[in-house]
Backbone as a chain_set.jsonl record, in Angstrom:
{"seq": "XXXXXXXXXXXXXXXXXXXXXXXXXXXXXXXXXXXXXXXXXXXXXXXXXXXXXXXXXXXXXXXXXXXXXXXXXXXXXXXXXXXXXXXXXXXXXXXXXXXXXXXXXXXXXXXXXXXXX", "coords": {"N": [[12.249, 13.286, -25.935], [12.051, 12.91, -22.531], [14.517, 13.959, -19.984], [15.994, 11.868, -17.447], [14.379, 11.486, -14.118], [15.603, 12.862, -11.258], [15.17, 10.979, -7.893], [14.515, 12.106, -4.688], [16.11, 10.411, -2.182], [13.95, 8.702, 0.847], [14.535, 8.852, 3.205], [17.72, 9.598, 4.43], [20.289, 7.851, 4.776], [21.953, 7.337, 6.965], [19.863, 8.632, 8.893], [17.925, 6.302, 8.662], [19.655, 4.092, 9.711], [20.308, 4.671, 12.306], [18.059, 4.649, 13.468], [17.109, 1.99, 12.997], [18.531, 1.019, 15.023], [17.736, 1.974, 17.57], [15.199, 0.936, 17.012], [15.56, -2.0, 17.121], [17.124, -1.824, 19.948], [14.521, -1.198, 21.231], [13.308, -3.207, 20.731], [14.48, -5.455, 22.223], [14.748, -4.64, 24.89], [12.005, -5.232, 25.516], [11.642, -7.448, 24.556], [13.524, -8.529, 27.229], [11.737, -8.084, 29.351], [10.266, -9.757, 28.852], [11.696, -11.762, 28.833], [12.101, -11.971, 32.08], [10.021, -12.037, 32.835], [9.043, -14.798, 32.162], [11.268, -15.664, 33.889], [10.635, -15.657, 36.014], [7.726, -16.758, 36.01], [8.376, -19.775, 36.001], [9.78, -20.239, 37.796], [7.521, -19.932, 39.968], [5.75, -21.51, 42.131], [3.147, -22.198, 41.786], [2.317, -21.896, 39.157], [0.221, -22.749, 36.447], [1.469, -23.367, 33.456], [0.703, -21.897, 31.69], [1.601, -19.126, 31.467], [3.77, -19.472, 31.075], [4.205, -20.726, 28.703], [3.078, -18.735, 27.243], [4.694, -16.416, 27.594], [6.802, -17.73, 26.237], [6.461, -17.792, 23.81], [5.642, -14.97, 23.084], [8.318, -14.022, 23.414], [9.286, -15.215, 21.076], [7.872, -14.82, 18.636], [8.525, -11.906, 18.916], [11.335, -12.137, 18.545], [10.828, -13.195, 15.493], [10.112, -11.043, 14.693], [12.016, -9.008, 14.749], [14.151, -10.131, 13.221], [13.562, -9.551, 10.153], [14.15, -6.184, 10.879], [17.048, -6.419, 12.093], [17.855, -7.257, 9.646], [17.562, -5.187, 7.861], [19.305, -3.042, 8.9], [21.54, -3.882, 9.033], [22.183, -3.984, 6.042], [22.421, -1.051, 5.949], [24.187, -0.786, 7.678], [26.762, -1.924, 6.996], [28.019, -0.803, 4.248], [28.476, 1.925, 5.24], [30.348, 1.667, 7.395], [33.168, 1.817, 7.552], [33.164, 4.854, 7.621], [32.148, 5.928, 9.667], [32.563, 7.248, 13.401], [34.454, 5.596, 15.9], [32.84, 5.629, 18.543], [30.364, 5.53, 17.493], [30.209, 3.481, 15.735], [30.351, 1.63, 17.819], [27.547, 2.553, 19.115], [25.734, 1.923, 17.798], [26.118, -0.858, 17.048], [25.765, -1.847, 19.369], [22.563, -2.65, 20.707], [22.856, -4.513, 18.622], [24.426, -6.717, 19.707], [23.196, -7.134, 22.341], [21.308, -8.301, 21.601], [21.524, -10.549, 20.456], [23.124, -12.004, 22.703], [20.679, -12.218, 24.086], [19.373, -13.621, 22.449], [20.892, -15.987, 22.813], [21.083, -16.715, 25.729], [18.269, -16.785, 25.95], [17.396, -19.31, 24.035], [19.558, -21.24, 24.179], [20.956, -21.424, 26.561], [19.011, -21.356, 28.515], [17.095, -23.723, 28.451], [18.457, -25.884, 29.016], [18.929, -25.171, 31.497], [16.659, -24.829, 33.053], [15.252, -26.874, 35.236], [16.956, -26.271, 36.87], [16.236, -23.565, 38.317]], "CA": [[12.501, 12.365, -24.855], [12.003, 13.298, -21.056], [15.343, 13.668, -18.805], [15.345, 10.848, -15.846], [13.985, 12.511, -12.635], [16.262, 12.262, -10.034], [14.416, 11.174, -7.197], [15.456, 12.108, -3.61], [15.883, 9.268, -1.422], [13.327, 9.031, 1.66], [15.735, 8.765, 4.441], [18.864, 9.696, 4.431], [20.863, 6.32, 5.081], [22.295, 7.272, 8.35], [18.792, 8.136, 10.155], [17.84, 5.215, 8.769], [20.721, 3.363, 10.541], [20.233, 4.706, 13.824], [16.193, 4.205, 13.414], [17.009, 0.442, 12.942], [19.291, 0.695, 15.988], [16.863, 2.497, 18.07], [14.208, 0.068, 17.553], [16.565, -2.965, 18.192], [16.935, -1.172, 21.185], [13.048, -1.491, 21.657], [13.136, -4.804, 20.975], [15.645, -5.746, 23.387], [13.529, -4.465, 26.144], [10.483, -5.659, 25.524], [12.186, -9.173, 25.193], [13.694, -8.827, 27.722], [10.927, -7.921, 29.831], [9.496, -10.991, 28.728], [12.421, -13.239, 29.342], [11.947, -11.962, 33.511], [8.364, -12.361, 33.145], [9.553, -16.252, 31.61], [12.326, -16.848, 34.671], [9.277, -15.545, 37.38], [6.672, -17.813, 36.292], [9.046, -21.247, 35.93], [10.382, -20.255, 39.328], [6.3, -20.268, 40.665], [5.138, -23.165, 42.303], [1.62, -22.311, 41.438], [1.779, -21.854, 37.573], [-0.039, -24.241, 35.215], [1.898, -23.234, 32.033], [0.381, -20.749, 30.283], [2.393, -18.084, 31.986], [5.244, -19.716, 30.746], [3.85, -20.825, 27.509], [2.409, -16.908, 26.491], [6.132, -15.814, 27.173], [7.425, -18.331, 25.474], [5.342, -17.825, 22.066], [6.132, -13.743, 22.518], [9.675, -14.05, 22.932], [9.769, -16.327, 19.841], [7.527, -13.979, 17.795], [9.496, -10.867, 19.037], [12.533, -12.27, 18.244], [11.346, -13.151, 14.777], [9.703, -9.69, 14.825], [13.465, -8.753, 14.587], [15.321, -10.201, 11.876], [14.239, -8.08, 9.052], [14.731, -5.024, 11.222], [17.952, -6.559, 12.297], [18.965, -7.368, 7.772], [17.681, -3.744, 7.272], [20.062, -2.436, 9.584], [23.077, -4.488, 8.487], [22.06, -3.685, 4.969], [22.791, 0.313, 5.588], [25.544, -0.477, 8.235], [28.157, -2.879, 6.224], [28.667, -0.045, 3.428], [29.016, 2.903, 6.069], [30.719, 1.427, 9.006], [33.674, 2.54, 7.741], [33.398, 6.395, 7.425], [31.806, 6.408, 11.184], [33.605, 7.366, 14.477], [34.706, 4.387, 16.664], [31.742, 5.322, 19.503], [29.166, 5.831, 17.065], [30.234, 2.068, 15.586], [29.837, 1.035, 19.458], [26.298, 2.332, 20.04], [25.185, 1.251, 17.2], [26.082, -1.971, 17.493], [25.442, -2.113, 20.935], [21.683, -3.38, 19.977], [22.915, -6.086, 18.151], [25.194, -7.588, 20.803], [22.601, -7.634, 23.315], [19.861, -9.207, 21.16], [22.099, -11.913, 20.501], [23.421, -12.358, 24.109], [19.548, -12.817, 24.782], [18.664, -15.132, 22.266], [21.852, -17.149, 23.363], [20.249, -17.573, 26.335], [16.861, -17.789, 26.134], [16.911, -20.028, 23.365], [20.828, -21.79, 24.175], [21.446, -21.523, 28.275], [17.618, -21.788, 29.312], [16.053, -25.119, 27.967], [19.176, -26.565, 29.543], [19.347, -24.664, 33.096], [15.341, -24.812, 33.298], [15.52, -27.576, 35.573], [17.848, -25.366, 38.33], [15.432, -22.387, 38.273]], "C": [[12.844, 13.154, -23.592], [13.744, 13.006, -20.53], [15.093, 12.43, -17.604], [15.165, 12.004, -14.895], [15.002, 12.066, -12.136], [15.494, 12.447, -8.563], [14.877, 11.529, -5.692], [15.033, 11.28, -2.541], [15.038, 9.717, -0.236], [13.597, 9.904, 2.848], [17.206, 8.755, 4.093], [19.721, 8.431, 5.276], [21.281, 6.235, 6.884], [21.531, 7.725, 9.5], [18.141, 7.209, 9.819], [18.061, 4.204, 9.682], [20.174, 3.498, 12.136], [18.543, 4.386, 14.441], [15.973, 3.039, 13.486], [17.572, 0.371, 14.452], [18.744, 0.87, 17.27], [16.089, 1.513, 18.426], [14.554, -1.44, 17.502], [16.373, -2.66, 19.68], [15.522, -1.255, 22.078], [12.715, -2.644, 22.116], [13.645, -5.474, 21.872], [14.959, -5.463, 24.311], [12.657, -4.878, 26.438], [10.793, -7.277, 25.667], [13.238, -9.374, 26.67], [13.496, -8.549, 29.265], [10.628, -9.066, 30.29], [10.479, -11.997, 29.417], [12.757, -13.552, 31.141], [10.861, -12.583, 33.798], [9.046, -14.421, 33.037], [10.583, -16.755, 32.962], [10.735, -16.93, 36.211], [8.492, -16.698, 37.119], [6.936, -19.235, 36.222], [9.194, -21.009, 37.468], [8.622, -20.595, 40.243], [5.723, -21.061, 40.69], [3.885, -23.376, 41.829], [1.279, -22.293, 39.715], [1.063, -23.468, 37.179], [0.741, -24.429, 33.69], [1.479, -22.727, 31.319], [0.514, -19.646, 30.671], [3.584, -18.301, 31.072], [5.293, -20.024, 29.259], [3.572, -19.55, 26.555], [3.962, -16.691, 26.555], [6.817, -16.441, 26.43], [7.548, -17.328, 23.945], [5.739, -15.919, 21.806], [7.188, -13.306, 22.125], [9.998, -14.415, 21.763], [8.996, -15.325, 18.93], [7.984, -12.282, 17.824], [10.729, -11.108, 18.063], [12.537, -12.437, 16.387], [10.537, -11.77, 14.035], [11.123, -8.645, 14.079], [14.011, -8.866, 13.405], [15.278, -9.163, 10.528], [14.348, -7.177, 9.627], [16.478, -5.009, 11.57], [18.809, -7.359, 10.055], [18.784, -6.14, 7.896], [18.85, -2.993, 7.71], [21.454, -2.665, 9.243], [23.419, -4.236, 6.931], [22.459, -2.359, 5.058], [23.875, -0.007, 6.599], [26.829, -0.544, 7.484], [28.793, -1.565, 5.342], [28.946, 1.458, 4.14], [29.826, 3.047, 7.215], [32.534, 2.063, 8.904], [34.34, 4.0, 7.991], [32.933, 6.967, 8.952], [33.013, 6.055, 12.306], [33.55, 5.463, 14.946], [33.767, 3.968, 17.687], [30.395, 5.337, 18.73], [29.187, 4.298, 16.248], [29.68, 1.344, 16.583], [28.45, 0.705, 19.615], [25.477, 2.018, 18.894], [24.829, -0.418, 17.107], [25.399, -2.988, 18.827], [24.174, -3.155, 21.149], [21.899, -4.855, 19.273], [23.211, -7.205, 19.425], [24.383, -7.912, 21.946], [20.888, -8.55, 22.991], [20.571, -10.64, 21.156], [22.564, -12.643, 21.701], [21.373, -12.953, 24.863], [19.097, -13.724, 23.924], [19.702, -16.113, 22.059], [20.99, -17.82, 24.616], [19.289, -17.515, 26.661], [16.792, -18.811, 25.195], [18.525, -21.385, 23.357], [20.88, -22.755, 25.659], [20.079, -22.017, 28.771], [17.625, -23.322, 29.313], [17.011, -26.411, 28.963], [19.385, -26.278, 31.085], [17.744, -24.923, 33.605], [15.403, -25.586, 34.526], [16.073, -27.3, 37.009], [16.95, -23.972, 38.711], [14.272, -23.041, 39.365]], "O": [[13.783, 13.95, -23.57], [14.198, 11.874, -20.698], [14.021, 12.246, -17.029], [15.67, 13.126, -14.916], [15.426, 10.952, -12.442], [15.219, 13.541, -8.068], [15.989, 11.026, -5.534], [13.917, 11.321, -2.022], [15.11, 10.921, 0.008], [13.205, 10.984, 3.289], [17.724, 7.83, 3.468], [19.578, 8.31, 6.492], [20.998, 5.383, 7.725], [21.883, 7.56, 10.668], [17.404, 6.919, 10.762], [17.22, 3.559, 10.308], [19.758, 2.619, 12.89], [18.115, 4.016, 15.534], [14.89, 2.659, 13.93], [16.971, -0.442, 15.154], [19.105, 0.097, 18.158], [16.006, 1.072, 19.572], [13.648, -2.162, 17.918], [15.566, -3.212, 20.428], [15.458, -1.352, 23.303], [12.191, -3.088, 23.138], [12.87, -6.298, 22.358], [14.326, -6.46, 24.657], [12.333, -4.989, 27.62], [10.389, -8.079, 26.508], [13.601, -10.506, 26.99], [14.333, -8.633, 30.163], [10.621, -9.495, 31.444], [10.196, -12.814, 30.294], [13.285, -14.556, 31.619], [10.648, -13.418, 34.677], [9.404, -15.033, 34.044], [10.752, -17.958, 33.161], [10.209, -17.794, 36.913], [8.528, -17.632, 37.921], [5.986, -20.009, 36.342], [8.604, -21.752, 38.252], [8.602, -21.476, 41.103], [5.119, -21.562, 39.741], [3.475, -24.484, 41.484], [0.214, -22.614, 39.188], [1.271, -24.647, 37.463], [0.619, -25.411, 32.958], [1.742, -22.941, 30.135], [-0.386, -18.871, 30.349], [4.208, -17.431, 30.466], [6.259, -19.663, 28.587], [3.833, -19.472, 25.355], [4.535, -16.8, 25.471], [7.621, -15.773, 25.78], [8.342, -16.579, 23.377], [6.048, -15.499, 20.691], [7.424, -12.594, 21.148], [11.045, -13.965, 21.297], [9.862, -14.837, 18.205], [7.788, -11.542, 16.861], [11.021, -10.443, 17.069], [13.529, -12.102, 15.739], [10.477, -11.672, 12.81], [11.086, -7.83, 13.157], [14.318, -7.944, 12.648], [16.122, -8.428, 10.016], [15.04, -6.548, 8.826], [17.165, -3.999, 11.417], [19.91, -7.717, 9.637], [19.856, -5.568, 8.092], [19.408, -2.285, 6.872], [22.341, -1.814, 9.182], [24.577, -4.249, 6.512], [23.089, -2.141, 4.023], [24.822, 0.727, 6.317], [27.687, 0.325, 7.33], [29.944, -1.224, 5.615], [29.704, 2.185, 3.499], [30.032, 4.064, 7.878], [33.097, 2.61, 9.853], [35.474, 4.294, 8.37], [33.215, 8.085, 9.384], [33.907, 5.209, 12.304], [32.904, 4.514, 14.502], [33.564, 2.792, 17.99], [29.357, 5.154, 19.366], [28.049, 3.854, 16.1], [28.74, 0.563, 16.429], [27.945, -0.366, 19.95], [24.298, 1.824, 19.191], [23.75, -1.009, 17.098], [24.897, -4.087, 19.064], [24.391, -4.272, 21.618], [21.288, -5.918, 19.385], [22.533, -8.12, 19.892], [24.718, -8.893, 22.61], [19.965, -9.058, 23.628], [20.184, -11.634, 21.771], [22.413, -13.864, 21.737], [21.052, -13.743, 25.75], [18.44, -14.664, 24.372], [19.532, -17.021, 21.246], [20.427, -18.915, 24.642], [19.01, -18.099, 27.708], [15.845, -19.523, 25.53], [18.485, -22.325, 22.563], [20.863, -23.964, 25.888], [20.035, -23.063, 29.419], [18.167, -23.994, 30.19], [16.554, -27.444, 29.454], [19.954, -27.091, 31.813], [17.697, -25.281, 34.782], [15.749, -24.742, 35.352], [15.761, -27.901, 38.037], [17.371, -23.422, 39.728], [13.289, -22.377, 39.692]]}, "num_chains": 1, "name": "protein.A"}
């Protein structure tokens, strides 16, 4: 009977971590690219709606572009968050807090302010 192999993991958990955090970080930009592009073309008298409709539909498939990169990430944070510094908790996080601050309001503050724009 064979020994088990021991296999060696791909990624080491914590460039993992920051690889999820990173491209959060991506994401966040790119939506919120979109969500300028999205206040510009409501604000233009000349649109017909499919300025505003295309950003819509990217934001919304960005965002759910996201979630499993945003479980993967929470999946290697939760069991390491305590052995990391206090700024390296920060900028990790950092990513999160501003995805959620944008889909507060594009998908919270907008639909309701639309109207004042």
């Amino acid at each position: 009977m064979n020994p088990p192999i021991d296999l060696p993991e791909s990624k080491p958990p914590l460039i993992r971590l920051w690889a999820c955090s990173v491209l959060l970080g991506l994401l966040d930009a790119l939506i919120t690219a979109l969500v300028f592009s999205y206040i510009h073309d409501i604000r233009c008298a000349f649109h017909c709606g499919t300025g505003v409709l295309r950003d819509f539909i990217h934001i919304t498939l960005l965002s759910i572009l996201s979630l499993p990169v945003l479980g993967l990430f929470l999946y290697g944070y939760l069991p390491v968050r305590a052995s990391l510094s206090p700024w390296a908790r920060f900028f990790l996080r950092l990513p999160i807090v501003c995805l959620c601050g944008l889909w507060g309001a594009f998908y919270v503050a907008f639909p309701f302010g639309c109207r004042y724009f």
